[in-house]
N, C-alpha and C positions, 0 to 999 in steps of 0.2 A: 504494500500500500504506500502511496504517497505519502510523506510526510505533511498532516495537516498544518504545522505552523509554518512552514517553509514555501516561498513563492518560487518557481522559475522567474529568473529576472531575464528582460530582452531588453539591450543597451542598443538603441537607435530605432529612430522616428518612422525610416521610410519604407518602403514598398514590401522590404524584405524582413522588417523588423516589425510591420501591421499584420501581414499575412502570418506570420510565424505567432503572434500573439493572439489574432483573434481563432486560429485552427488550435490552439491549445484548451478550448473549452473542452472540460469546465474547470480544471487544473486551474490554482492559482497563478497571477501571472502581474508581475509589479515592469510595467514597461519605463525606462527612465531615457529621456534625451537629453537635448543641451538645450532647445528652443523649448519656452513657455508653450508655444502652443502647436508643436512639432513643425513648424515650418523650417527650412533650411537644407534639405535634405538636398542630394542629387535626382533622387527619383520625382518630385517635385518639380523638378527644373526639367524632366527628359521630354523633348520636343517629338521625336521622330515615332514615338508609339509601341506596339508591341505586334511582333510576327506571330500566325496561324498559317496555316496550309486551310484555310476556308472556301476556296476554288474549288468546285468539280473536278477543274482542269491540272490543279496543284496536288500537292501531298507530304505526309510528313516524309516522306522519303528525299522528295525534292528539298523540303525545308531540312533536314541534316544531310544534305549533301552540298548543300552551298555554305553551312556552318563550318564542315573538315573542311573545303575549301578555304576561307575566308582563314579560319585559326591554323593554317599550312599543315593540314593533316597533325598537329600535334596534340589535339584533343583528345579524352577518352569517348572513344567510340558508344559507349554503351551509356554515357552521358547525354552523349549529343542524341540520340535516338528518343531518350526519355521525354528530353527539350521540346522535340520538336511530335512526338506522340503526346505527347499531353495540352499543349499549347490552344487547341479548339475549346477543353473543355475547362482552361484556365480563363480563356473568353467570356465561356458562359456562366464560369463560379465570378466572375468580377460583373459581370450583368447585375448576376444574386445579389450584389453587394451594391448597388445603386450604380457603377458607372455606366454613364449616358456616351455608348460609342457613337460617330457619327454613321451618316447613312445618304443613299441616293434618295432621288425622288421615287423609287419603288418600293421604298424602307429596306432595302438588302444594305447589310455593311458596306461601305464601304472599304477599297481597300487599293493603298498605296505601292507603292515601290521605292527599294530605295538600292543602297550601293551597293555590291555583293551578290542582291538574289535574284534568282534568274526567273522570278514572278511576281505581281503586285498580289504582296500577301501581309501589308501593315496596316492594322487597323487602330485608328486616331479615334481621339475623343477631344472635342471643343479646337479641331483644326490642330496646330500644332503646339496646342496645351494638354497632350494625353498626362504628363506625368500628373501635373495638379492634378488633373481630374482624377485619377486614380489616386494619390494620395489623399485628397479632400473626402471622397467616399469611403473609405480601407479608415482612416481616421474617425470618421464618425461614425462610423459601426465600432471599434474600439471603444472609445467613447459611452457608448450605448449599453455594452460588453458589461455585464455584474462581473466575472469571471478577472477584469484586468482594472487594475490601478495605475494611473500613467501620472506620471512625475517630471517636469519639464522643470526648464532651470539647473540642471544639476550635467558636471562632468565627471565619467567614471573615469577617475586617474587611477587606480588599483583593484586588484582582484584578492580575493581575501584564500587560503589557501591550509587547509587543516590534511594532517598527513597524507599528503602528493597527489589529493584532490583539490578542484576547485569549487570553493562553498559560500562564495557570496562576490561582492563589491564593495567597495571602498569609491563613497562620490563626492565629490566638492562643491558648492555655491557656488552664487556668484559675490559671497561676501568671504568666499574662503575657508568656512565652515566645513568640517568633514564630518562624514558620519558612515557607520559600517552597516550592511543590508546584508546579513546571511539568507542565502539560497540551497534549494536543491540544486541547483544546476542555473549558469549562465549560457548564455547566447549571446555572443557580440554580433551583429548589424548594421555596422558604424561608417559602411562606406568606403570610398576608396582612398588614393594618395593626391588626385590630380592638385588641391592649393598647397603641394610643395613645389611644384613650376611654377615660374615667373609668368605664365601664360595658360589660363586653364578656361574650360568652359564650369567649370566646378564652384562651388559655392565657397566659402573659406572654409567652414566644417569639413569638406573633405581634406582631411590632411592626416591621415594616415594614424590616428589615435588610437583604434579599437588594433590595428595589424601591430602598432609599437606595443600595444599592453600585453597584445597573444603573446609578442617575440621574447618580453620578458618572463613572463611565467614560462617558457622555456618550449611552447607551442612550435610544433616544423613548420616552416613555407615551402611553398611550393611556384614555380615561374613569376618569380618579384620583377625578372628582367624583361617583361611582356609587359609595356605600356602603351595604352593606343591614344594615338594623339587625332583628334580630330579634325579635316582641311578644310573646316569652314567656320572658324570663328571670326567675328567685325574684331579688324583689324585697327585698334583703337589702344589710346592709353589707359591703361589697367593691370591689374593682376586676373582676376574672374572676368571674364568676357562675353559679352553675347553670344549666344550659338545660334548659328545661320543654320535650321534643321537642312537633314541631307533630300528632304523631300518637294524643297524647291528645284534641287538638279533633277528629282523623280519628278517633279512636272513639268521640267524643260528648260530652268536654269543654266547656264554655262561659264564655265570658269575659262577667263581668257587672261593673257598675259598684259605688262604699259602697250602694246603694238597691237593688242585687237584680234593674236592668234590663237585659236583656241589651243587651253592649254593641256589638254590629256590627248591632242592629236598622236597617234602611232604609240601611245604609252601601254595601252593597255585596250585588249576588244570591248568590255564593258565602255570605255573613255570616262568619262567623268562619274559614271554610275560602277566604276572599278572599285574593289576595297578600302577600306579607310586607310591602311596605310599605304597603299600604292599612291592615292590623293594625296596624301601628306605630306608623303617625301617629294613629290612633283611640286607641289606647294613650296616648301620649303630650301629646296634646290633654285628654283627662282629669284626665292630673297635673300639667301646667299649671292648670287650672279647681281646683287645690287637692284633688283627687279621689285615691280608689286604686282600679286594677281587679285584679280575684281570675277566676281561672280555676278553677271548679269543676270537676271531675274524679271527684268522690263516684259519679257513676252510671255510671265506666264499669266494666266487666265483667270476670274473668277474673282469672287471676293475675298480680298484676301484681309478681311476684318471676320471673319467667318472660319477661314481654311488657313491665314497664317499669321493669327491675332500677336504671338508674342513675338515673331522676327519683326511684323508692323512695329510694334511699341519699341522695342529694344534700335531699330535701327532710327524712329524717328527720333527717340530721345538725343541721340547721337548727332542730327542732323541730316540722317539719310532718309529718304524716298524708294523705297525697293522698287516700287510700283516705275518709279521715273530714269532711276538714276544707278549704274552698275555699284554695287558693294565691295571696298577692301576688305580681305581677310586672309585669315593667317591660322596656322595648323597653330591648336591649346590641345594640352591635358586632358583626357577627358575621363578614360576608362582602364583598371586595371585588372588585367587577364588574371594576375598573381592572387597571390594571400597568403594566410593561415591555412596551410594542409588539410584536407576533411574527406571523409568519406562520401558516399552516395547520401547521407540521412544527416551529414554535417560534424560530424564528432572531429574535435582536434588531437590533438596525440598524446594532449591531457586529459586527464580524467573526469568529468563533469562542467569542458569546457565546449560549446561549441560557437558553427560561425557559419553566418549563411548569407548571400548578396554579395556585394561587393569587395566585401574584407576578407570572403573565403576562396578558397580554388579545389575547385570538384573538379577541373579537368575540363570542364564543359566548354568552355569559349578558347581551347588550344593558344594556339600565338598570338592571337587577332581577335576579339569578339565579331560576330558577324552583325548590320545593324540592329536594332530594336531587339535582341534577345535578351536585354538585360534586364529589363523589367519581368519579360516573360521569366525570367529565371528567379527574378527576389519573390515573384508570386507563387509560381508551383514549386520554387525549393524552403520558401516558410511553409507553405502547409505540409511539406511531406515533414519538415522537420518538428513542428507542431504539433503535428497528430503522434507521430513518434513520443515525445514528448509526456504528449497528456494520457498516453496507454502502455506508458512504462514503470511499472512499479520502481518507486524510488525507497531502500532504506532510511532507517533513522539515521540524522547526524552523527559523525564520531563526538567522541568524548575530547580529542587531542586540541592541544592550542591550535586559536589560528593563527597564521602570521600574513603580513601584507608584503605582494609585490607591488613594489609601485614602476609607474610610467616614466618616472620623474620628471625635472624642471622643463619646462618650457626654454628656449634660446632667449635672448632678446629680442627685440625686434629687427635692431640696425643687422643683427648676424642670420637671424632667419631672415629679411631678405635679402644678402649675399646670399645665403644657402639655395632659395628660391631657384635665382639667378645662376650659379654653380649648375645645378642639376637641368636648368633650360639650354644651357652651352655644352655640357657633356654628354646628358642622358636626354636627348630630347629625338626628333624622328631618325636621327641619321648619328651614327656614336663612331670613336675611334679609341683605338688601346692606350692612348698615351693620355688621352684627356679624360678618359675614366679611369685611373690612376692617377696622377694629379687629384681632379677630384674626393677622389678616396682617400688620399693622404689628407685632403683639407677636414675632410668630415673626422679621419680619426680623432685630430686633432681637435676637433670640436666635440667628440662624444662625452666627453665630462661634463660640459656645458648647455648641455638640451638632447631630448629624446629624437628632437626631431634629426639630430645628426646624426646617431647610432643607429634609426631607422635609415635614413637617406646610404648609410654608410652599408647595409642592408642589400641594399637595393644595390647600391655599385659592385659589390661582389661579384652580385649574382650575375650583372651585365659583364663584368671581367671575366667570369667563369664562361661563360659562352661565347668563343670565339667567332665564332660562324651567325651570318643573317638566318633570319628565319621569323618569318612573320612582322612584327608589328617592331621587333628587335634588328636592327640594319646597321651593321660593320662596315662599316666603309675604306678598314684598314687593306692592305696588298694581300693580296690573295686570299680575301673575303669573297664571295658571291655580291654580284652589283645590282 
């Protein structure tokens, strides 16, 4: 039997951290983010939607054979199969739960296309505000939920730890106040790494907090050197950046170079609708050659207060007109293949820790993620792991002390962003062996000084340790693959 005084705790707000909480009924369940009122999240911010095989014409076969594709065959197989066999009727469990997808004038779904797949099988909701809308629904069923207790305001900087299990949280304020939460079992949720680049379509929260806490409780990683960097972010001063969804090149957008020539001519057969990081590094290859590329968008159709209400807002605020006037942009941060090690149901390599969305790696999105599968995956990998969860006889608590790992300090500001910056010039779409080293040396040196350097320090390993391109990961050193 479950331990009646002890909650499952699930640390993060979004897609992957609502799903995992509300499939946990009736199991107790103390949900804690950083935002009062869960906003902030990545999932929240995801423009492009969530892939099904919903076509007659399509299938889940087609939809994981363009996923091994896209992550360079480095995926687990029997991942991506589950992905993309489950994906129709993760559609219709997020119906159950109030999201209002869109639809034609026949009321059939609609459904998009985007970069990677070799069908229009992305289904939006409020144009290209799927993620709110799924976050905003998934949140107030929670909400609604007797079953879960949600606690905003608070950061989990420690995980509390009684013989070589994990048995609760350790969380902070924002007045600095700590306080310890004994659990049957955590769930981190917490997102990805992308606001440790200088350039991210990411919100600042994502910054690699829930992956630094696993790594200190002593949690394996698994491909930390698989970051996909997105080719279309508004190319503007900032750190988080506007993301230009990729569904404006799905409705006939085109990225062209200062000379008006389009820019994925001969690059790739898809051309502009080619992988994210095939786009990326073409992008970026450019503004190295001292170049800027623009993504016209003047010809596509339709209202686009309806069909692309937040690149509208985002670019007007800016001063742009999409509707009028070509867009600069520039490959950000967006997505991390990597994580925290887990199995098929999320378990990390410690004992009553696990991790599911963004912060974990099942294997499933190999080198690359393919587009929109990431939502679909923080949906049907919380409830499998939820259900798991809530139909798992848990023991009583040991008797033993607990002790706390903690995260520790935060950098400064002036050196986290250097650090930022570091990781956009070494580890950003295109890498080489000398300047991921370098690099590496700067972070050692900084690891006494902030978690975010011993994690960034991390990540460069694992980019040193693999010599060879492959996916989303691109060596540009002599006798790399080009």
């Amino acid at each position: 039997m479950r331990h009646a005084q002890l909650p499952i705790v699930v640390v993060g707000g979004g897609a992957a951290g609502l799903a995992t909480a509300l499939a946990m009924a009736p199991a107790p369940v103390r949900l804690l983010c950083r935002a009062h009122d869960g906003r902030g999240s990545a999932s929240a911010l995801a423009q492009g939607g969530i892939a099904a095989a919903l076509d007659p014409r399509d299938s889940a076969a087609a939809h994981a054979a363009d996923t091994l594709i896209a992550g360079a065959q480095h995926n687990d197989v029997a991942m991506v199969q589950w992905l993309a066999a489950g994906a129709p009727a993760a559609i219709a469990w997020l119906q159950a739960q109030g999201v209002v997808f869109d639809r034609d004038a026949q009321g059939c779904l609609q459904l998009g296309r985007e970069g990677g797949h070799s069908a229009a099988r992305i289904v939006h909701a409020g144009g290209d505000a799927s993620g709110a809308a799924l976050v905003h629904a998934l949140r107030a069923r929670v909400q609604e939920a007797a079953h879960v207790q949600w606690r905003g305001g608070v950061d989990v900087d420690g995980l509390l730890l009684r013989e070589g299990c994990v048995a609760g949280v350790r969380t902070r304020d924002e007045r600095g106040r700590h306080e310890r939460i004994e659990a049957s079992t955590v769930v981190l949720a917490t997102g990805g790494i992308g606001a440790l680049y200088a350039r991210t379509s990411n919100p600042p929260g994502a910054d690699g907090a829930g992956l630094a806490l696993g790594l200190a409780a002593g949690a394996a990683a698994r491909d930390l050197e698989f970051v996909q960097f997105h080719p279309t972010a508004l190319d503007v001063p900032g750190h988080c950046l506007p993301l230009i969804t990729e569904a404006l090149r799905g409705a006939g957008a085109r990225l062209h170079d200062g000379g008006g020539h389009a820019l994925m001519a001969g690059v790739h057969p898809l051309g502009d609708l080619a992988p994210r990081d095939v786009v990326a590094r073409r992008v970026a290859a450019e503004q190295a050659a001292g170049g800027r590329v623009w993504l016209d968008a003047t010809g596509v159709d339709g209202d686009w207060a309806r069909r692309f209400p937040t690149v509208l807002a985002a670019c007007c605020a800016h001063g742009f007109d999409p509707r009028r006037v070509a867009l600069p942009v520039t490959p950000a941060a967006h997505f991390h293949m990597g994580g925290l090690a887990t199995d098929a149901d999320g378990r990390t390599s410690v004992p009553g820790l696990y991790a599911v969305g963004e912060v974990a790696c099942n294997g499933v999105h190999g080198a690359n993620r393919l587009a929109s599968n990431s939502l679909l995956e923080g949906v049907l990998g919380g409830r499998r792991l939820g259900e798991l969860l809530a139909n798992t006889p848990v023991p009583a608590p040991g008797s033993g002390p607990l002790r706390v790992v903690e995260r520790g300090e935060s950098l400064p500001p002036a050196q986290l962003a250097a650090l930022h910056a570091l990781l956009w010039q070494a580890a950003g779409p295109v890498r080489e062996a000398r300047a991921l080293r370098d690099a590496w040396r700067v972070c050692a040196a900084l690891a006494e000084a902030g978690w975010q350097a011993r994690l960034a320090k991390a990540l460069l390993r694992a980019m040193r340790l693999r010599r060879h391109s492959l996916g989303a990961h691109w060596r540009q050193d002599r006798g790399c693959p080009r």
